[in-house]
C-alpha positions in Angstrom: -38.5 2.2 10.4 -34.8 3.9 10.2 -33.9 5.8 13.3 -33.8 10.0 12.8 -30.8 11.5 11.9 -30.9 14.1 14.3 -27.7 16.7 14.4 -27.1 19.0 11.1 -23.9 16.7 10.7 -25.3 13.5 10.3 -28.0 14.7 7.7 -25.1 16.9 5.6 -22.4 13.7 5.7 -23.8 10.4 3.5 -20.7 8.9 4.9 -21.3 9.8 8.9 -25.0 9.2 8.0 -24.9 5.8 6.7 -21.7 4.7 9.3 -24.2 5.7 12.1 -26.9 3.6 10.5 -24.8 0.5 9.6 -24.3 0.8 13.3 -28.0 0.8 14.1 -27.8 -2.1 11.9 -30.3 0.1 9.2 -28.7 1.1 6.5 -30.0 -1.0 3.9 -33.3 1.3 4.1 -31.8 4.3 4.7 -28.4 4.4 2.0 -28.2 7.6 0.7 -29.3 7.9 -2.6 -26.7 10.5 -4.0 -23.9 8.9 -5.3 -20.5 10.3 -4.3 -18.5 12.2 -6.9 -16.8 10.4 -9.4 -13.0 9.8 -8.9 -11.4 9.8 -12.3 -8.5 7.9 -10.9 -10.6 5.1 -9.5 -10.9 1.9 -12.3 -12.9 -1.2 -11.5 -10.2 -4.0 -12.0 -12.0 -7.4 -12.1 -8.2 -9.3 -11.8 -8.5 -7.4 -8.5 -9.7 -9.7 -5.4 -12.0 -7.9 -2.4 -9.3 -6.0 0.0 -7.9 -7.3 3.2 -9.2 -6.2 6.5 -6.5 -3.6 7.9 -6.4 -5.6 11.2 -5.2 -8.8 9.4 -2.5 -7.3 7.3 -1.5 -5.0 10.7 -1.2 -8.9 12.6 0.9 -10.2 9.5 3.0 -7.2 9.8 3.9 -8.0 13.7 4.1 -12.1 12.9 6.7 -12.0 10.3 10.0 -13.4 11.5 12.5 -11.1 10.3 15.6 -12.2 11.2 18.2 -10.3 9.5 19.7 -7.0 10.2 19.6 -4.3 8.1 20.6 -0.4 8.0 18.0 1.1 6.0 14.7 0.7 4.8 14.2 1.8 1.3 10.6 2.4 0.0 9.7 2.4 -4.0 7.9 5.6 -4.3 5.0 5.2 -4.3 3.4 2.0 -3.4 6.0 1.0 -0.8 6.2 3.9 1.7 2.8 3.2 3.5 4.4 -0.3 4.4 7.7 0.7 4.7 6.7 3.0 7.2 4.9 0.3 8.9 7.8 -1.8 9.2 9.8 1.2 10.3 7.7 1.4 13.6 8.7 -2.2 14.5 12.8 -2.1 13.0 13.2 2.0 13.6 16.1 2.1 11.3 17.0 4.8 8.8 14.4 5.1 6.0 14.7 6.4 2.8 13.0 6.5 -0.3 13.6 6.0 -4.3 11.1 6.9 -6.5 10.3 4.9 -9.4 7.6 4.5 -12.0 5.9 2.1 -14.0 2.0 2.3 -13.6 -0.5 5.1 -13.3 -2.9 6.3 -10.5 -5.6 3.8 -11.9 -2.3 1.0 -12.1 -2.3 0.8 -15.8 1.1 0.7 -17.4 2.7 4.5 -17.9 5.9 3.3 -19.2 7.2 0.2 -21.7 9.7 -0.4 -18.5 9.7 0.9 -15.2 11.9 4.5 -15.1 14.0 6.2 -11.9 11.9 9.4 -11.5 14.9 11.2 -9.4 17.9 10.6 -8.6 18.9 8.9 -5.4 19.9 11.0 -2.7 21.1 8.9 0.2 24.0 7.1 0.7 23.9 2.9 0.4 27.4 1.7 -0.6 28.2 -0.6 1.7 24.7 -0.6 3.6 22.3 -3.8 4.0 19.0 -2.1 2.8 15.5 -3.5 3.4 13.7 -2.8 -0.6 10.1 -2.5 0.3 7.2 -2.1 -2.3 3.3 -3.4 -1.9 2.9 -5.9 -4.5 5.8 -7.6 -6.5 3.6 -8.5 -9.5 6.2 -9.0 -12.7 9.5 -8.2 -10.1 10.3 -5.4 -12.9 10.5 -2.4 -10.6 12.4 -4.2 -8.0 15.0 -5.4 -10.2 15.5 -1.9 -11.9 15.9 -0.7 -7.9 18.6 -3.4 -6.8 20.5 -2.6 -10.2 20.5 1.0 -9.1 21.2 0.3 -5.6 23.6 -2.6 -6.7 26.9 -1.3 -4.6 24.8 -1.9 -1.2 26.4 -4.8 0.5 23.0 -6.7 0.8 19.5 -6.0 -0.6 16.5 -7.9 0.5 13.4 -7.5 -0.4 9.9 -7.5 1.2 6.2 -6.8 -0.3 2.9 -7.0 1.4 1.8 -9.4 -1.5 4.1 -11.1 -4.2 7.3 -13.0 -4.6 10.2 -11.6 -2.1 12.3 -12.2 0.3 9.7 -11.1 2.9 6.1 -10.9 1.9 3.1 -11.1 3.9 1.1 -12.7 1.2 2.1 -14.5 -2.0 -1.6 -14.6 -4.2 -3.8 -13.2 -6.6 -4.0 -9.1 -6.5 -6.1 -7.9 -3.7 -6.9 -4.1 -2.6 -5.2 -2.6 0.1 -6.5 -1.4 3.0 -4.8 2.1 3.1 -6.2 2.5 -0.3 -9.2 3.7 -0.8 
């Protein structure tokens, strides 16, 4: 038999509930049996591989030998600011942003090609910049962000999974932990 849920908060959040149960090592009989509200942004992608665990990606972000210096990290808005920002806390350099398009929310093409969505508002001419997006699948938005960025002295690049540079993983598409 499940334990109680004593405590108005446990019985009003599925989520607490059945975090407190997995716990107590019961949830299989006690899942709540509402399903949660349906996100119309969420799309079951079967080319998609199960997500790493945040803790392994976290120790791949520390264990990668980045040798080089650079003067700014530049994330591709949107998929590249969670790592970038990641990799800001171990380089804390300068970090900037460029915003840049292909897919939408459920990572279906938007666009033929991928399209600057605003103009770049930082100075690079001259600067060795760190490109940073989360997956480097067809290279297309990273190529149409180092021809925009061209006059910077030096662009590398680095993804969490694809061909770069520096890239934590090189494989099939897998789910990310901050995404959810």
């Amino acid at each position: 038999m499940a334990p109680s849920l004593r405590g108005a908060k446990r019985r009003s959040n599925p989520l607490m509930a059945c975090t407190w149960l997995l716990n107590a090592r019961h949830c299989e009989e006690a899942l709540p049996t509402k399903q949660p509200p349906q996100n119309p942004y969420l799309v079951i992608r079967h080319d998609i591989k199960m997500g790493k665990d945040f803790n392994e990606v976290l120790t791949r972000f520390r264990d990668i030998d980045i040798p080089e210096q650079f003067d700014i990290i530049v994330a591709i808005a949107n998929g590249g600011i969670i790592p970038a920002g990641i990799l800001n806390q171990r380089l804390n350099i300068e970090f900037q942003t460029i915003k840049i398009n292909l897919r939408d929310p459920a990572q279906r093409p938007k666009y033929d090609a991928p399209k600057l969505m605003s103009p770049v508002d930082f100075d690079f001419a001259g600067k060795r910049l760190l490109l940073v997006d989360d997956r480097i699948k067809t290279g297309s938005t990273i190529e149409l962000a180092k021809e925009i960025l061209k006059d910077a002295a030096v662009i590398k690049t680095f993804a969490v999974n694809g061909n770069a540079d520096y890239a934590l993983y090189n494989e099939a598409c897998f789910r990310f932990p901050w995404i959810f």
